[in-house]
TIFI-601647 format. One record per residue (C-alpha): residue in three letters; x, y, z. Coordinates in nm, 2 decimals, always signed. Example, Ala and Ser with C-alpha at 12.3 -4.5 7.8 and 13.67 -1.06 7.14 Angstrom:
BEGIN
ATOM:resn:xx:yy:zz
ATOM:Ala:+1.23:-0.45:+0.78;
ATOM:Ser:+1.37:-0.11:+0.71;
end
This chain:
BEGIN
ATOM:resn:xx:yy:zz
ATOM:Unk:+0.80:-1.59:-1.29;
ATOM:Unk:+0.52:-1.86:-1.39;
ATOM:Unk:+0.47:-1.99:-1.72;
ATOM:Unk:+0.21:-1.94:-1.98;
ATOM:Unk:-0.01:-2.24:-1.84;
ATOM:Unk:-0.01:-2.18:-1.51;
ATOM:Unk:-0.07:-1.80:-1.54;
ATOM:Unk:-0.41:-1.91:-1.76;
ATOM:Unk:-0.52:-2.18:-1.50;
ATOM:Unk:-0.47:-1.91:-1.28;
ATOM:Unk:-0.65:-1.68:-1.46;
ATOM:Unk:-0.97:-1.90:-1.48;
ATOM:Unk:-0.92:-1.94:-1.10;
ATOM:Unk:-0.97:-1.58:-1.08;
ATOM:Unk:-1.31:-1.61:-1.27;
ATOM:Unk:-1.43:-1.84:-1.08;
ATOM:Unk:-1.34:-1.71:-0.69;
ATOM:Unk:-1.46:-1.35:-0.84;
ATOM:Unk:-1.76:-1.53:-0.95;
ATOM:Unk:-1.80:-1.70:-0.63;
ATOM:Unk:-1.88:-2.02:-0.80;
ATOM:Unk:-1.75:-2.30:-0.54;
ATOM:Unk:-1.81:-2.61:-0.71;
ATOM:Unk:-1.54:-2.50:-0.96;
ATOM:Unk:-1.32:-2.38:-0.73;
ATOM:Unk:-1.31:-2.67:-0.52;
ATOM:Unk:-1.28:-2.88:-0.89;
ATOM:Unk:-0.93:-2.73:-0.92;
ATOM:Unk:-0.86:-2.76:-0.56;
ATOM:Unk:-0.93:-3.15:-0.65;
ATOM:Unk:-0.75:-3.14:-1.00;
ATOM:Unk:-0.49:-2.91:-1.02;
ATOM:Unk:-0.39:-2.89:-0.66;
ATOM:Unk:-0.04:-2.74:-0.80;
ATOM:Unk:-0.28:-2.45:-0.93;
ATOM:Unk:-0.51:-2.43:-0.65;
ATOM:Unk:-0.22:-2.32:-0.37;
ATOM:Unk:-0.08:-2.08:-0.60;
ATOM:Unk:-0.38:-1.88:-0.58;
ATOM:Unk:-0.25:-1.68:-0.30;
ATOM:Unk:+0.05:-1.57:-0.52;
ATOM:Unk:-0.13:-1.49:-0.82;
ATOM:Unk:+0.08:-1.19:-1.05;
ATOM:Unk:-0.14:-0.86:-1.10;
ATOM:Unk:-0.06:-0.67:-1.43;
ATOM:Unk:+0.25:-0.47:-1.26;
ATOM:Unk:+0.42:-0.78:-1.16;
ATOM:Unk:+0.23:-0.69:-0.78;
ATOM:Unk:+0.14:-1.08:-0.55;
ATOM:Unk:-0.20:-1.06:-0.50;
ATOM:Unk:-0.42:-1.33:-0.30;
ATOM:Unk:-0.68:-1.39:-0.49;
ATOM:Unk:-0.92:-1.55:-0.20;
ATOM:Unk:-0.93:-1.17:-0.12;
ATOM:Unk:-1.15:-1.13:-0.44;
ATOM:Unk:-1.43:-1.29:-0.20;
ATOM:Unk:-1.37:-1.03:+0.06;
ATOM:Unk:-1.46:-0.77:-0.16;
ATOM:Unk:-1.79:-0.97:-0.28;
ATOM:Unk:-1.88:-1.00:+0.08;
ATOM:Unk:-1.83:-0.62:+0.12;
ATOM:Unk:-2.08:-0.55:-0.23;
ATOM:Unk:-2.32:-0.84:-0.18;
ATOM:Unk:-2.44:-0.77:+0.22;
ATOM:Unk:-2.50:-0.41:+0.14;
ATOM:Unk:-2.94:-0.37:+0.31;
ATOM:Unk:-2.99:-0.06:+0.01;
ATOM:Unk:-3.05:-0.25:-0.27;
ATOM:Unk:-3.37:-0.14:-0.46;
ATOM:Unk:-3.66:-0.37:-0.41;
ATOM:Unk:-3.66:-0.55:-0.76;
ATOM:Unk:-3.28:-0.62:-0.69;
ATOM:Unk:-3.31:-0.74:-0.36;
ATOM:Unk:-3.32:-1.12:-0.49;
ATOM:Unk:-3.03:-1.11:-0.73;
ATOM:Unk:-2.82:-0.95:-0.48;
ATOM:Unk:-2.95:-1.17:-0.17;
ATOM:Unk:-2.82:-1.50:-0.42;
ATOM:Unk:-2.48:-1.34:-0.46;
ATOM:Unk:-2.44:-1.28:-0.09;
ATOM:Unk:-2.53:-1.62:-0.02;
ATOM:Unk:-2.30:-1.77:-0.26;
ATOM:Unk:-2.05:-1.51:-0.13;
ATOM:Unk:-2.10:-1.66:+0.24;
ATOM:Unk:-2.03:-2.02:+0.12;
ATOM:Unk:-1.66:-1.92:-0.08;
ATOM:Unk:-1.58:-1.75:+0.27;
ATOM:Unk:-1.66:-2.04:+0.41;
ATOM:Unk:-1.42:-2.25:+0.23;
ATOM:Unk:-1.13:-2.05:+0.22;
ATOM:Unk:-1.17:-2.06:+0.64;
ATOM:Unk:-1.15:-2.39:+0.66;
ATOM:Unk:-0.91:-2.42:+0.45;
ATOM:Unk:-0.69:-2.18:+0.66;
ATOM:Unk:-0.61:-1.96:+0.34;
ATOM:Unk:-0.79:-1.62:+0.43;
ATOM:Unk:-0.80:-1.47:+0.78;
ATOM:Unk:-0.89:-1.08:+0.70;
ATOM:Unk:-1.25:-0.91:+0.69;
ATOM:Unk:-1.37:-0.66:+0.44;
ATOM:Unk:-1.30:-0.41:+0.74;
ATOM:Unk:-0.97:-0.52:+0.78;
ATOM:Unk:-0.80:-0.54:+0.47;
ATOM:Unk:-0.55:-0.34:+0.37;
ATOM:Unk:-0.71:-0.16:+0.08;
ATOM:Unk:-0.45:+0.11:+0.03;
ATOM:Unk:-0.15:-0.16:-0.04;
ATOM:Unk:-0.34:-0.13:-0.35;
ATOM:Unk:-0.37:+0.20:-0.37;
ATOM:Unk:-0.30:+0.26:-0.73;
ATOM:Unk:-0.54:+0.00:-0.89;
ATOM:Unk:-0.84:+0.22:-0.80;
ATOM:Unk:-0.97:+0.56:-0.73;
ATOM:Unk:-0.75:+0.61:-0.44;
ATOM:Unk:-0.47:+0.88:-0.34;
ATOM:Unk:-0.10:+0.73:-0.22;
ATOM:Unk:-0.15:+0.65:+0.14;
ATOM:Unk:+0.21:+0.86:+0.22;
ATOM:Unk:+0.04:+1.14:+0.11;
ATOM:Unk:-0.05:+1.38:+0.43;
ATOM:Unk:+0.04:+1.73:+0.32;
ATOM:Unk:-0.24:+1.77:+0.01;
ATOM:Unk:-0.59:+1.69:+0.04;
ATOM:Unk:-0.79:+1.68:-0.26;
ATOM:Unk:-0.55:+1.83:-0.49;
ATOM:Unk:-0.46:+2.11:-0.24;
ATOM:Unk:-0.19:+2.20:+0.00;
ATOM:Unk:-0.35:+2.12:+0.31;
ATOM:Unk:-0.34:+2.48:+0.42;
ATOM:Unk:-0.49:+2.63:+0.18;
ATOM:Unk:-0.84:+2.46:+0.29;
ATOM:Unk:-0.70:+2.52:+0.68;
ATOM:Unk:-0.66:+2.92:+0.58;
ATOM:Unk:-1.05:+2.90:+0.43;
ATOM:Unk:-1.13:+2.81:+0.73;
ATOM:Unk:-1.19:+2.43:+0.77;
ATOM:Unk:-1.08:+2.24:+1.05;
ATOM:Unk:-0.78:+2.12:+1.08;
ATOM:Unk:-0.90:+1.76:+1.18;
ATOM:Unk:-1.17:+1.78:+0.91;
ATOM:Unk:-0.89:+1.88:+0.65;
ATOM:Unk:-0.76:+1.51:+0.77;
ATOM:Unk:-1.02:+1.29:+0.77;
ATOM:Unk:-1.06:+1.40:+0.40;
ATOM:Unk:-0.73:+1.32:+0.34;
ATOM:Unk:-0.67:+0.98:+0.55;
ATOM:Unk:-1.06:+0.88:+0.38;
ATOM:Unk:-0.92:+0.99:-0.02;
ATOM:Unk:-0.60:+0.74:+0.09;
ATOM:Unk:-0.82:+0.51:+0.23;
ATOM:Unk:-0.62:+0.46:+0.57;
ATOM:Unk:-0.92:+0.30:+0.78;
ATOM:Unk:-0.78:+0.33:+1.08;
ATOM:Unk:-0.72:+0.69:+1.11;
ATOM:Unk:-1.02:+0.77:+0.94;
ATOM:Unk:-1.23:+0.57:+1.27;
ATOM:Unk:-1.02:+0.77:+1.49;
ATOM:Unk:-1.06:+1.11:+1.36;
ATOM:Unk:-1.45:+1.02:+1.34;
ATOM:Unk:-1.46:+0.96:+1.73;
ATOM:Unk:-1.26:+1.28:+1.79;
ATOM:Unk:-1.53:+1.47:+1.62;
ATOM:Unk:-1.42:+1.53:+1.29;
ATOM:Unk:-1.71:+1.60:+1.03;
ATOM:Unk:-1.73:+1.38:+0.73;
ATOM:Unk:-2.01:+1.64:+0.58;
ATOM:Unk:-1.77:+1.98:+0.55;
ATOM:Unk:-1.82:+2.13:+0.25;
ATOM:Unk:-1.42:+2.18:+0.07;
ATOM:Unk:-1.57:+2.42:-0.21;
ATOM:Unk:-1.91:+2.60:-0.08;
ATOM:Unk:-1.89:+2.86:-0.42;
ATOM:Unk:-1.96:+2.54:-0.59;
ATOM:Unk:-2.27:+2.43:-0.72;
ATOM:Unk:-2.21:+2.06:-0.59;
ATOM:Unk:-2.09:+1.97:-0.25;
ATOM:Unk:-1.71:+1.85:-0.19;
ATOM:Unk:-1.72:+1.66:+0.11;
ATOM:Unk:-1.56:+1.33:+0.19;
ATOM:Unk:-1.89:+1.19:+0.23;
ATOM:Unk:-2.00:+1.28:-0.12;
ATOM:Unk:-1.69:+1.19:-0.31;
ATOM:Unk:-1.70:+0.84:-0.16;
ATOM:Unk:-2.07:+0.79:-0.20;
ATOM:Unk:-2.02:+0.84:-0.58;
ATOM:Unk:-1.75:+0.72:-0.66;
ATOM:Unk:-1.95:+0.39:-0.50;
ATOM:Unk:-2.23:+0.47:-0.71;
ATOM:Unk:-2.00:+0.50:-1.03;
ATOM:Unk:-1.81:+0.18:-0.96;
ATOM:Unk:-2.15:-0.02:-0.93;
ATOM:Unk:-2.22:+0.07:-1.26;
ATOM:Unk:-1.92:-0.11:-1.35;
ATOM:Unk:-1.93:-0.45:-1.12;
ATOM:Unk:-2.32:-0.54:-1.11;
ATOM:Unk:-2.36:-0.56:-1.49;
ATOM:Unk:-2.07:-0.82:-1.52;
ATOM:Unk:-2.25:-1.02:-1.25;
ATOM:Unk:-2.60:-0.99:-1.48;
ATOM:Unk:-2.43:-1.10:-1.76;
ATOM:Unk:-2.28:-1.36:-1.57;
ATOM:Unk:-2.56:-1.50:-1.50;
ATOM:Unk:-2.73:-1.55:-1.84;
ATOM:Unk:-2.36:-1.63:-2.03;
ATOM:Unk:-2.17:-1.77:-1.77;
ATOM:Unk:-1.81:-1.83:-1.90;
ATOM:Unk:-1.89:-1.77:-2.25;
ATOM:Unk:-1.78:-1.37:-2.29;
ATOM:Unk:-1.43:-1.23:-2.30;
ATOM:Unk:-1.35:-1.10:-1.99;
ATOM:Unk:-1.08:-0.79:-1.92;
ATOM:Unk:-0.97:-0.90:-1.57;
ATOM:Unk:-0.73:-0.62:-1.51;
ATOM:Unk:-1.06:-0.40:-1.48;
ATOM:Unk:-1.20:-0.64:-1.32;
ATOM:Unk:-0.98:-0.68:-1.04;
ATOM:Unk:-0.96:-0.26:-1.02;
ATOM:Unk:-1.36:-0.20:-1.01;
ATOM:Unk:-1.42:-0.44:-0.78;
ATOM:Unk:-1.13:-0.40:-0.50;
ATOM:Unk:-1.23:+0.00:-0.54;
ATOM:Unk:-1.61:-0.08:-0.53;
ATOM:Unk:-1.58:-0.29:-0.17;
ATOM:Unk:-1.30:-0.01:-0.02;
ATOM:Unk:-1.52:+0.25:-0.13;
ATOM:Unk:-1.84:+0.07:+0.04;
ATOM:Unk:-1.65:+0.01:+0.36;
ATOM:Unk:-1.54:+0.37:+0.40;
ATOM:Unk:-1.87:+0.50:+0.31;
ATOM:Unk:-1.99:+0.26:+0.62;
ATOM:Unk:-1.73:+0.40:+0.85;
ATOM:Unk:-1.79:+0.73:+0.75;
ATOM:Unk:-2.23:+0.76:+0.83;
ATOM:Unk:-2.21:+0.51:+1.13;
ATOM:Unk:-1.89:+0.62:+1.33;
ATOM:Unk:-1.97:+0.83:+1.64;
ATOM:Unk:-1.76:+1.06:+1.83;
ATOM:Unk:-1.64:+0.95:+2.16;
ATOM:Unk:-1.87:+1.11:+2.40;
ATOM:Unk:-1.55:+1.23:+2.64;
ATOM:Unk:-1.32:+1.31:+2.38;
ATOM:Unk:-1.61:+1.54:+2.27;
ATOM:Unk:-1.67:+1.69:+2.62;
ATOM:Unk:-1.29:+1.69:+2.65;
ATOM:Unk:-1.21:+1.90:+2.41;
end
């Protein structure tokens, strides 16, 4: 259990990696070295060990995004180029050795828009049979599932088995349930919630309160989100699975 002073230090650490402002990261690296190398055992709310050079990974996953609308393009070009530079450090440092793609965003699970990992038998709120008897694909009914519990892995390899990532769940309704679409929004809905705090960031700097248990959920669910998404429109099927089957 850390004390009160090291839990705010660390707490200003946070700001500043999710911020991606180096120079003040490398000032308590320099000052408060004792702080600095705790920062891959900082507390989450629950009591969870989070490492917090992991907050760039998920910057990195936001900030090199190509969609950005045109007037945005320069704001969010400056973020990914400060991004670059954090990722930098904490390489040659030796203190972070995953990639957006391979992080394991469902240890998490429960801090974002995400369904428990274990989960296999219920896809979106149903028995998995009960979509299987209207007719969906078994394998479809899966991807759903492992892409809702964000399990990366199984969601590549059901894509290159063929499995659709645009199968409507619920045609009666007047909005499509696909796994594509409930990703794509929930994106959408998330970067509602991160970009504005990186605006304000940039006219207030450190002078706002700041609710870093929200913080820490929106942006870890806005870069797992973004990465499935990009799994999810750019995996293809394996050509001789596809012929195979």
């Amino acid at each position: 259990m850390i004390n009160e002073v090291l839990r705010e230090d660390l707490n200003k650490l946070f700001l500043y990696i999710f911020f991606n402002d180096l120079p003040q990261i490398k000032k308590v690296k320099s000052n408060k070295p004792n702080v600095f190398y705790q920062s891959n055992s900082y507390p989450l709310h629950d009591g969870k060990i989070f490492n917090l050079a992991n907050l760039t990974l998920f910057n990195y996953a936001i900030w090199r995004t190509k969609d950005w609308k045109e007037d945005f393009i320069p704001f969010a070009k400056k973020r990914e180029v400060e991004t670059k530079k954090v990722l930098e450090f904490w390489h040659s440092e030796n203190l972070l050795n995953e990639t957006p793609s391979t992080f394991n965003y469902n240890e998490y699970w429960n801090y974002f828009y995400s369904e428990d990992p274990e989960e296999k038998d219920f896809t979106n709120g149903e028995p998995n049979d009960f979509f299987v008897n209207k007719g969906i694909k078994e394998i479809d009914v899966m991807l759903y599932n492992r892409a809702e519990c964000f399990d990366f892995k199984a969601v590549r390899n059901l894509m290159k088995r063929g499995a659709n990532p645009n199968v409507d769940f619920y045609e009666e309704d007047y909005q499509q349930d696909t796994i594509m679409n409930r990703i794509s929004i929930e994106s959408a809905n998330l970067s509602t919630q991160v970009i504005p705090l990186f605006i304000s960031f940039e006219k207030l700097k450190y002078n706002q309160n700041f609710k870093l248990k929200f913080m820490f959920s929106d942006l870890i669910g806005y870069a797992a989100h973004e990465e499935m998404y990009k799994i999810l429109k750019t995996t293809q099927p394996d050509k001789w699975m596809m012929e195979n089957m």
